[in-house]
DRENLO-128700 format. One record per residue (C-alpha): x, y, z. Coordinates in Angstrom, 3 decimals. Example, Ala and Ser with C-alpha at 12.3 -4.5 7.8 and 13.67 -1.06 7.14 Angstrom:
BEGIN
node east=12.300, north=-4.500, up=7.800
node east=13.670, north=-1.060, up=7.140
END
This chain:
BEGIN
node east=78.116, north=83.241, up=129.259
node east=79.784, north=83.381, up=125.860
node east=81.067, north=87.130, up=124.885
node east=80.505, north=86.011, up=121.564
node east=80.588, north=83.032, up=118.137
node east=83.989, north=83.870, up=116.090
node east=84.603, north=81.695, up=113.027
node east=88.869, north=81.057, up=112.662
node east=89.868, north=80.174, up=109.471
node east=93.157, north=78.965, up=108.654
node east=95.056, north=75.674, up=106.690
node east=97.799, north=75.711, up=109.282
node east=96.618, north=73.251, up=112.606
node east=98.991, north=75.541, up=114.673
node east=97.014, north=78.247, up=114.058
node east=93.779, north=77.009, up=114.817
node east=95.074, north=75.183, up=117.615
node east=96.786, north=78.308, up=119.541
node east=93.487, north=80.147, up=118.855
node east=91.169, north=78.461, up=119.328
node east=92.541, north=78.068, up=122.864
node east=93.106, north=81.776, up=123.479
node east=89.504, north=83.159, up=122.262
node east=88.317, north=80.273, up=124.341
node east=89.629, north=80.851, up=127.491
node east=88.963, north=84.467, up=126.786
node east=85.324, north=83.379, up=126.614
node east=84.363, north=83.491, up=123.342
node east=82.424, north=80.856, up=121.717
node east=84.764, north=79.313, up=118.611
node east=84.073, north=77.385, up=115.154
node east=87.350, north=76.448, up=112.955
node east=87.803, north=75.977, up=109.237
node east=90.392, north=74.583, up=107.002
node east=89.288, north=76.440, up=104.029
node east=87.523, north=79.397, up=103.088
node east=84.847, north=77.009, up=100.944
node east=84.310, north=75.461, up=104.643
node east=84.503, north=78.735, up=106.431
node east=81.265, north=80.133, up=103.966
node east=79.333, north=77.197, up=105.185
node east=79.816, north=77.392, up=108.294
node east=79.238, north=81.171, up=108.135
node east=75.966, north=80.268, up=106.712
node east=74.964, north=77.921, up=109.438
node east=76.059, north=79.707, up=112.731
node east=76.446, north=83.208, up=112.166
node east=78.720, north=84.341, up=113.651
node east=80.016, north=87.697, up=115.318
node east=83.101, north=88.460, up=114.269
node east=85.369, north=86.084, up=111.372
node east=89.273, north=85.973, up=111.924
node east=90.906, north=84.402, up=107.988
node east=94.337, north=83.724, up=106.822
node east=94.459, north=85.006, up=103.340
node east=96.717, north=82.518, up=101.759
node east=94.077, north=79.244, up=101.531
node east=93.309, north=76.138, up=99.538
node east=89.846, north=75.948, up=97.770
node east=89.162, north=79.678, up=98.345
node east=91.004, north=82.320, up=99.704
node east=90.523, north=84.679, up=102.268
node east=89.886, north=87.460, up=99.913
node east=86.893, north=85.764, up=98.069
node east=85.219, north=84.319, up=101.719
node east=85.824, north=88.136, up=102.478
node east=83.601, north=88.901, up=99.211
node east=81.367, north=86.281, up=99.872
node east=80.357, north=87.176, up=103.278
node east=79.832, north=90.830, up=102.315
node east=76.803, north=90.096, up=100.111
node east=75.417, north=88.559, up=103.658
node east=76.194, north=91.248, up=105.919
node east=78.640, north=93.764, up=107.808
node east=80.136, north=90.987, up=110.261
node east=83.819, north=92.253, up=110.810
node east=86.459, north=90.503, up=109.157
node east=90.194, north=90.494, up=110.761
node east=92.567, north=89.035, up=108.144
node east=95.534, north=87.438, up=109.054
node east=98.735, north=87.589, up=106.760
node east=102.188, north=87.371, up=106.612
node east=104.356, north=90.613, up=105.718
node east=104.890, north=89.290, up=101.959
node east=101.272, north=89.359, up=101.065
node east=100.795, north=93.102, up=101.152
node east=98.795, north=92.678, up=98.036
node east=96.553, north=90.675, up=99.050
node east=96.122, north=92.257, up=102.531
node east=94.821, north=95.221, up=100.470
node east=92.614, north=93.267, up=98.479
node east=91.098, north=92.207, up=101.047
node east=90.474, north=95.366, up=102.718
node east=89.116, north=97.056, up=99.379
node east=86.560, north=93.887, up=98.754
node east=85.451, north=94.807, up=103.033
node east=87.831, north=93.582, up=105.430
node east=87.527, north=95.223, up=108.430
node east=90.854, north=95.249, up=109.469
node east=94.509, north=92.674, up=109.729
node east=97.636, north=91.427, up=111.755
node east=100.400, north=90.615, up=110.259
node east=101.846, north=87.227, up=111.305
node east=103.937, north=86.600, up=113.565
node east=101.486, north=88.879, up=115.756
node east=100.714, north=88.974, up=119.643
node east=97.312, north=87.266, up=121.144
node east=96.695, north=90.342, up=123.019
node east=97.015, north=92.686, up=120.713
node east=94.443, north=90.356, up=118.426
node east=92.145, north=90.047, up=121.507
node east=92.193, north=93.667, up=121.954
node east=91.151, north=93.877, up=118.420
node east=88.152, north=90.922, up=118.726
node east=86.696, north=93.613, up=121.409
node east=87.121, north=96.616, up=119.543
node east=84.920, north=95.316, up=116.585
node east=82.615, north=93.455, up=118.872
node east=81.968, north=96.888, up=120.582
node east=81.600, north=98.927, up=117.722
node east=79.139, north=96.212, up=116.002
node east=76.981, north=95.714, up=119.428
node east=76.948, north=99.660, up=119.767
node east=76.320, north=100.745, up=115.765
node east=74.497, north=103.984, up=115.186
node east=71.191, north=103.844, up=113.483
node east=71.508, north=103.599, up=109.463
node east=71.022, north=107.305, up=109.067
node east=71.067, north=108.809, up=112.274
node east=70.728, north=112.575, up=112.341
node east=73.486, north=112.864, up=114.898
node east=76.112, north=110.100, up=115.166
node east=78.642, north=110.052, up=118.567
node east=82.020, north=108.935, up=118.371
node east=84.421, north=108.837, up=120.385
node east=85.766, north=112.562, up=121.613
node east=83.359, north=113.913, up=118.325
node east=79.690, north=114.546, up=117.730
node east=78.622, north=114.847, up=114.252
node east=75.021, north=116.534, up=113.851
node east=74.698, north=115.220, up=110.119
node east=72.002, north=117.564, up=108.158
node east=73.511, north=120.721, up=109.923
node east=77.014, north=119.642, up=108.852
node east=78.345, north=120.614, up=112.306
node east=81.437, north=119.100, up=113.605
node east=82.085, north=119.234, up=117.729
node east=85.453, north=118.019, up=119.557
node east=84.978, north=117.956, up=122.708
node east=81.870, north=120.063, up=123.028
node east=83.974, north=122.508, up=120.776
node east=82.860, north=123.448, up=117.406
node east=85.158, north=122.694, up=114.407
node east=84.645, north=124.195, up=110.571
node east=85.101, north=121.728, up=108.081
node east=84.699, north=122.457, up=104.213
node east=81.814, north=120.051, up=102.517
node east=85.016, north=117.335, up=101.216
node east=86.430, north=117.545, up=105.003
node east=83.146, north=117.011, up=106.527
node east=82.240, north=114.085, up=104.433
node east=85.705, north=112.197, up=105.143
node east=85.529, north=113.089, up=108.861
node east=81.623, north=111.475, up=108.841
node east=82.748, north=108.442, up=106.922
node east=85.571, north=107.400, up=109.348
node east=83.420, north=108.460, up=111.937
node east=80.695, north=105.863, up=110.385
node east=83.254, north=103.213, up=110.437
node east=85.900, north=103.743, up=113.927
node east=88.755, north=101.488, up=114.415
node east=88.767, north=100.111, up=111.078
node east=91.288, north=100.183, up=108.291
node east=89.946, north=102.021, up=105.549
node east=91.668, north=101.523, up=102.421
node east=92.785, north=104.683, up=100.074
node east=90.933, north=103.432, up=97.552
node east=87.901, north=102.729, up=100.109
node east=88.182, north=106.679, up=101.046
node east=88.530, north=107.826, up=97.388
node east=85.561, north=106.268, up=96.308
node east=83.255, north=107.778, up=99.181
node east=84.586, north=111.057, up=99.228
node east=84.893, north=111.329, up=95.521
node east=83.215, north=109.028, up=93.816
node east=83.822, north=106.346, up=91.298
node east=86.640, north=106.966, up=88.713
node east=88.896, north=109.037, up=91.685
node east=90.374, north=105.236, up=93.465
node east=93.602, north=106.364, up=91.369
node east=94.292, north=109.544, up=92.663
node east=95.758, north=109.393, up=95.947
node east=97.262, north=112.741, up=96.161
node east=93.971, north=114.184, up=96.766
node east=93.140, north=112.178, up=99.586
node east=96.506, north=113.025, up=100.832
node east=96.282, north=116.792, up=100.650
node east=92.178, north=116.165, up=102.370
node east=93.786, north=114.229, up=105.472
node east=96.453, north=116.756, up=106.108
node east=93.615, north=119.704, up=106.346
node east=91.454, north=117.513, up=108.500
node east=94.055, north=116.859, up=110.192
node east=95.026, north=120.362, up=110.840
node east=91.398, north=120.973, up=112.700
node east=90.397, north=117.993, up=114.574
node east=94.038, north=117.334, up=116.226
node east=94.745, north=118.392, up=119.302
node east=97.350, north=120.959, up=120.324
node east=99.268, north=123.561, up=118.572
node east=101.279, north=122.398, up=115.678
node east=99.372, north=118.831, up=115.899
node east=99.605, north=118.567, up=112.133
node east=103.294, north=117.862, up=112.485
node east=102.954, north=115.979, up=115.741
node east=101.806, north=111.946, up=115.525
node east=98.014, north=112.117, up=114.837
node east=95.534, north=110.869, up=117.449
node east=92.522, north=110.873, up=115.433
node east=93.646, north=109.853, up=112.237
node east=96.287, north=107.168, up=112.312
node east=98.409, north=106.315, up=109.132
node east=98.375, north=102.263, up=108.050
node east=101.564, north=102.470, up=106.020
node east=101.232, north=101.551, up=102.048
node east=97.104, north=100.965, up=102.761
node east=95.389, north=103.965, up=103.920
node east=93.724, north=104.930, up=107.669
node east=92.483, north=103.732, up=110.569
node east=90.320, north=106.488, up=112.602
node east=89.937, north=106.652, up=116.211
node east=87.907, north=108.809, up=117.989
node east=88.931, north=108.794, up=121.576
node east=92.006, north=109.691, up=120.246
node east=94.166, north=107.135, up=122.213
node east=97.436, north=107.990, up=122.251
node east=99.049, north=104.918, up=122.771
node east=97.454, north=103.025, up=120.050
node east=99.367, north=104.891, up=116.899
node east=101.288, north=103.655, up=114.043
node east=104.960, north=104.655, up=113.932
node east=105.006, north=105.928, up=110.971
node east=105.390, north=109.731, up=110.539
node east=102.418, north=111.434, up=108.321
node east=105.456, north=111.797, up=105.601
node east=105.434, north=108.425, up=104.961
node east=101.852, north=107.413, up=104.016
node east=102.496, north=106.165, up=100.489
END
């Protein structure tokens, strides 16, 4: 039984080749593309549940199939790029991407990934549920109450509605700009010192432990030059190595 239809898109044969092999054997149900024009139509044909693009492609890139395939729907996107293309990596995110791995990159650690956003896709919360569970944190949404671990946290109105969205969206790399515009609106995606000085007081009451602000965040994990990735069971293994100091 097939754990799932994943669409790899890439213009290097290597690529496709290496995995192709490894989401197959890991029994996942695989479609390749040269091209992100050839990717959208096969998108359009099989639907898929989850698409894995290189950014850097003939005929369209993975930024526009990224675009394209958000007008359709909220399949996750992993992009694949190379360490130079930290422009485009963003891009990519801001237009929808659900999240990326930087080339060279480990099969496991993209196969953990494939599950993650198969999980959180085959377990999504209602559009507007009145209480949404994640992780370590229940979130009863018209009371604004916040609980950790059966433990109630006070958040101001801003800190409450940045702790819902990530919790709306778990494991994925949310963008500054992303963040800015839901928190704040339209006309804030160039102000990134007040999502700064928001994550740091979030930060302060939903980590764990005394002094956590200046320990290596569980919850809220840095992705260095691009924004955050939330995760709400808090795994501690799982962080970035950056230090909070060095988010920008």
């Amino acid at each position: 039984m097939s754990h799932g239809k994943i669409l790899v898109v890439d213009d290097e044969p290597q690529i496709l080749r290496v995995l192709r092999t490894s989401l197959e054997g890991s029994g996942y149900e695989v479609t390749l593309a040269r091209n992100g024009l050839e990717a959208l139509e096969l998108y359009q044909r099989s639907m898929p549940d989850l698409v894995i693009t290189d950014l850097a492609m003939p005929e369209m890139d993975g930024i526009e199939l990224t675009r394209c395939i958000r007008e359709h729907g909220e399949t996750p996107i992993i992009v694949l790029s190379v360490r130079s293309a930290e422009p485009m990596k963003v891009s990519a995110l801001d237009e929808g991407a659900d999240d990326y791995i930087t080339k060279p990159f480990g099969i496991q650690e993209l196969l953990a990934r494939v599950r993650s956003h198969l999980r959180r896709t085959r377990t999504g919360e209602p559009s507007h549920p009145a209480v949404i569970r994640s992780g370590d944190f229940t979130i009863e949404v018209e009371r604004h109450r916040v609980l950790r671990r059966d433990v109630e946290i006070h958040l101001t109105p801003k800190e409450f509605s940045l702790l819902l969205f990530f919790a709306k969206s778990p494991d994925r790399v949310l963008t500054h700009k992303v963040l800015l515009r839901a928190v704040w609106g339209a006309g804030f995606e160039h102000q990134p010192e007040y999502l700064r000085v928001l994550v740091a007081q979030l930060r302060k009451k939903i980590e764990l432990g005394s002094g956590a602000a200046k320990q290596e965040p569980r919850y809220i994990r840095n992705e260095p030059w691009i924004g955050y990735r939330f995760t709400p069971d808090g795994d501690a293994d799982g962080g970035q190595e950056s230090s909070i100091l060095t988010e920008f």
